[in-house]
PLY file of the C-alpha trace (Angstrom):
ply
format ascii 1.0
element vertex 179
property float x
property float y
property float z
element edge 178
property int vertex1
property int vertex2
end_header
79.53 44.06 30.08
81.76 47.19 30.10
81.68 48.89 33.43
81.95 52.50 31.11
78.53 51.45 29.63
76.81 50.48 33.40
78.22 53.54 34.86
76.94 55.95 32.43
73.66 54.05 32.15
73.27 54.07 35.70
74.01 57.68 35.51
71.63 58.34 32.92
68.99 56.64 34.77
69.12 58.73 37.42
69.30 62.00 35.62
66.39 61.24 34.53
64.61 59.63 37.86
65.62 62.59 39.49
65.08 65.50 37.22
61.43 65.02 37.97
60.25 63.84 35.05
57.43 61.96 35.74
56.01 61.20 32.94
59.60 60.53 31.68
60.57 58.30 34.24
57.08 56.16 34.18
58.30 55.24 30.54
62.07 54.53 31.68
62.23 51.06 32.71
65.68 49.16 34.05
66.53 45.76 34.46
69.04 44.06 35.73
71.06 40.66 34.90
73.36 38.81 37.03
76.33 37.78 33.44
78.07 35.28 36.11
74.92 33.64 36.24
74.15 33.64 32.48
77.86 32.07 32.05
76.83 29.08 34.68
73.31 28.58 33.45
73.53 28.62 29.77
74.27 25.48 27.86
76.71 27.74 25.53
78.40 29.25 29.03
78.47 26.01 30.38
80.09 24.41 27.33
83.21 27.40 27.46
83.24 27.33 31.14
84.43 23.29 30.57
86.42 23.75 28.20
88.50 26.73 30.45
88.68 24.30 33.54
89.62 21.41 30.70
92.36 23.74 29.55
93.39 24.49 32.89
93.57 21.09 34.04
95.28 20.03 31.19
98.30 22.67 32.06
97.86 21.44 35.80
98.88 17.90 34.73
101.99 18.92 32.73
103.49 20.96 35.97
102.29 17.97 38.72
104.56 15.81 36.62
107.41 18.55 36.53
106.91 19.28 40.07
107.15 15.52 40.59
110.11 15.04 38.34
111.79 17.65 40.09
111.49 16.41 43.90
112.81 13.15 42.59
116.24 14.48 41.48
116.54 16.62 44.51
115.90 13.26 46.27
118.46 11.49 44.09
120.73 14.52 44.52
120.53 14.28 48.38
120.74 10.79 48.58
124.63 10.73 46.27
125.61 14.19 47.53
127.78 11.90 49.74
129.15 10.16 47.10
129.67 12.50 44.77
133.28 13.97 43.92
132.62 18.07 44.15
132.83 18.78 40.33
130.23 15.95 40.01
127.98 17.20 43.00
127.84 20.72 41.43
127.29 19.50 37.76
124.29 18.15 39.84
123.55 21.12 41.69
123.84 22.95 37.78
121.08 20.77 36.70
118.45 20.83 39.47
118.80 24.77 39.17
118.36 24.79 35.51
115.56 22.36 35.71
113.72 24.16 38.79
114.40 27.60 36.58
112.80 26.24 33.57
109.95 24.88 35.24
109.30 28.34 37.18
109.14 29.71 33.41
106.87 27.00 32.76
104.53 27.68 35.26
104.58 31.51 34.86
104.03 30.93 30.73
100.96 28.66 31.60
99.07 30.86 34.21
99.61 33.73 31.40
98.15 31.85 29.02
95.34 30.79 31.58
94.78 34.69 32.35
94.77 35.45 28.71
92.39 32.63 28.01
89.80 33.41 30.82
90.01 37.59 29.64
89.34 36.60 25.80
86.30 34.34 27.33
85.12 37.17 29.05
85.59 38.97 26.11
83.53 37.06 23.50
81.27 36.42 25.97
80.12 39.71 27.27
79.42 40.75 24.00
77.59 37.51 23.04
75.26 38.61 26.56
74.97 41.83 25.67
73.14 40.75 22.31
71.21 38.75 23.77
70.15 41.23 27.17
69.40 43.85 23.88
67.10 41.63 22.44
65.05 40.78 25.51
65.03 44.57 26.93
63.79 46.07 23.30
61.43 43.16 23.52
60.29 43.90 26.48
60.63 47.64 27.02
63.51 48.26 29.15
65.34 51.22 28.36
68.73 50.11 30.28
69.74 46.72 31.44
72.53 46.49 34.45
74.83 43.69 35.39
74.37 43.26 39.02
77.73 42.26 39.37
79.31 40.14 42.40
81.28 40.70 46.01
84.35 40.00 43.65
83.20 42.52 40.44
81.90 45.94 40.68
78.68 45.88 42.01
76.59 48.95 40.33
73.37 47.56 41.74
72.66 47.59 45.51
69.32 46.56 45.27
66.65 45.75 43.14
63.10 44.20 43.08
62.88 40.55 41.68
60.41 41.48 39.07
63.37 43.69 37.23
65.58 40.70 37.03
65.98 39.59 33.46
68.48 37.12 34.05
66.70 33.78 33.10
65.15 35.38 30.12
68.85 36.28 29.07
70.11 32.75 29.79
66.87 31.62 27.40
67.86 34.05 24.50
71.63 33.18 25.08
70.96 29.65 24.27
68.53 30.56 21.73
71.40 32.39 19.59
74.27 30.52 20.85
73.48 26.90 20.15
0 1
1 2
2 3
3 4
4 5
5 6
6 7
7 8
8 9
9 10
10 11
11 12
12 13
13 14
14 15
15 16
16 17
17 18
18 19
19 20
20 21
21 22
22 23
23 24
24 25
25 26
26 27
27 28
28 29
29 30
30 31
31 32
32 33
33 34
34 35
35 36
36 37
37 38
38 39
39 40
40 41
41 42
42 43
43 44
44 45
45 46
46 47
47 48
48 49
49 50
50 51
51 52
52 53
53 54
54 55
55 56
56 57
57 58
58 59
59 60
60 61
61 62
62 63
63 64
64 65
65 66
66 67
67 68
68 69
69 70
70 71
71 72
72 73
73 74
74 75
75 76
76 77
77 78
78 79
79 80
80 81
81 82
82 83
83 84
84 85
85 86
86 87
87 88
88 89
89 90
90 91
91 92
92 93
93 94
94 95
95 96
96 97
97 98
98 99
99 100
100 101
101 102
102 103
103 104
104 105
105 106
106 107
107 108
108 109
109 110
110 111
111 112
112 113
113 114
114 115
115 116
116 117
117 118
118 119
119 120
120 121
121 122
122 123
123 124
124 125
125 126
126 127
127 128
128 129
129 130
130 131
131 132
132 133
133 134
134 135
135 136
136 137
137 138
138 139
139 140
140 141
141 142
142 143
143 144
144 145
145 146
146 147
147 148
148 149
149 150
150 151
151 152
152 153
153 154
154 155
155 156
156 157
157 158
158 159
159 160
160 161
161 162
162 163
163 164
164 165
165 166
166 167
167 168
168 169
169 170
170 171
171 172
172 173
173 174
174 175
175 176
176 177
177 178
């Protein structure tokens, strides 16, 4: 969810708690959702959250192998340096550093493409849980729905009462429109 939209509903929500309205704020009910959860409970979450670690493993194999590629022709190259005339040795040296350059390149291209992966998750996601939190708060009668948030997100919600959390009825109408 957009941290813009949970600050100024937050906001809003306590404008209007503590403008004295009570017969305002009797009517103004908030609920909160945990999204991480909704990601790791859903069957739709779960599915994308796979398919990101598959992804991720999959780039994880191809540098292990040029990791592993690599410490063998340092080996090799250590093991003839002896050997070697000097233009030979450096023609050697030429090619470890051009293949240790090109897999740093490698490495930095595939965690971009893992960070740009896991941001257009979060993305599609959000929006797909924000449906979803809309439909059970207008169903319900919340007025504003919060994301809890984690230690490692923002956390807009210090505490709340159990009976606010909407969470597993979001995870129910997340599966419900994401099948």
């Amino acid at each position: 969810m957009n941290h813009g939209k949970l600050l100024v509903s937050a906001g809003a929500a306590m404008v209007i708690l503590s403008q004295g309205a009570v017969g305002l704020a009797a009517e103004f009910r908030v609920g909160v959702i945990d999204q991480q959860v909704i990601m790791e409970k859903s069957k739709a979450g779960k599915r994308a959250l796979e398919g990101m670690k598959e992804f991720s493993a999959s780039r994880q194999k191809i540098i292990a192998a040029d990791d592993e590629a690599l410490k063998e022709l340092e080996k090799s190259l250590k093991a003839q340096e002896s050997a070697l005339s000097e233009t030979a040795r450096r023609e050697k040296q030429e090619q470890f550093r051009t293949k240790l350059e090109a897999y740093q390149r490698r490495l930095q291209d595939f965690n971009r493409e893992i960070q740009v992966k896991q941001k257009e998750l979060f993305e599609e996601y959000s929006k797909k849980i924000d449906r979803a939190a809309k439909v059970v708060a207008e169903k319900e009668g919340y007025a504003a729905v919060l994301d809890k948030g984690s230690e490692s997100t923002l956390r807009v919600v210090l505490y709340h009462r159990g009976a606010i959390d909407l969470t597993d009825q979001v995870v129910k109408e997340f599966d419900r429109q994401n099948k």
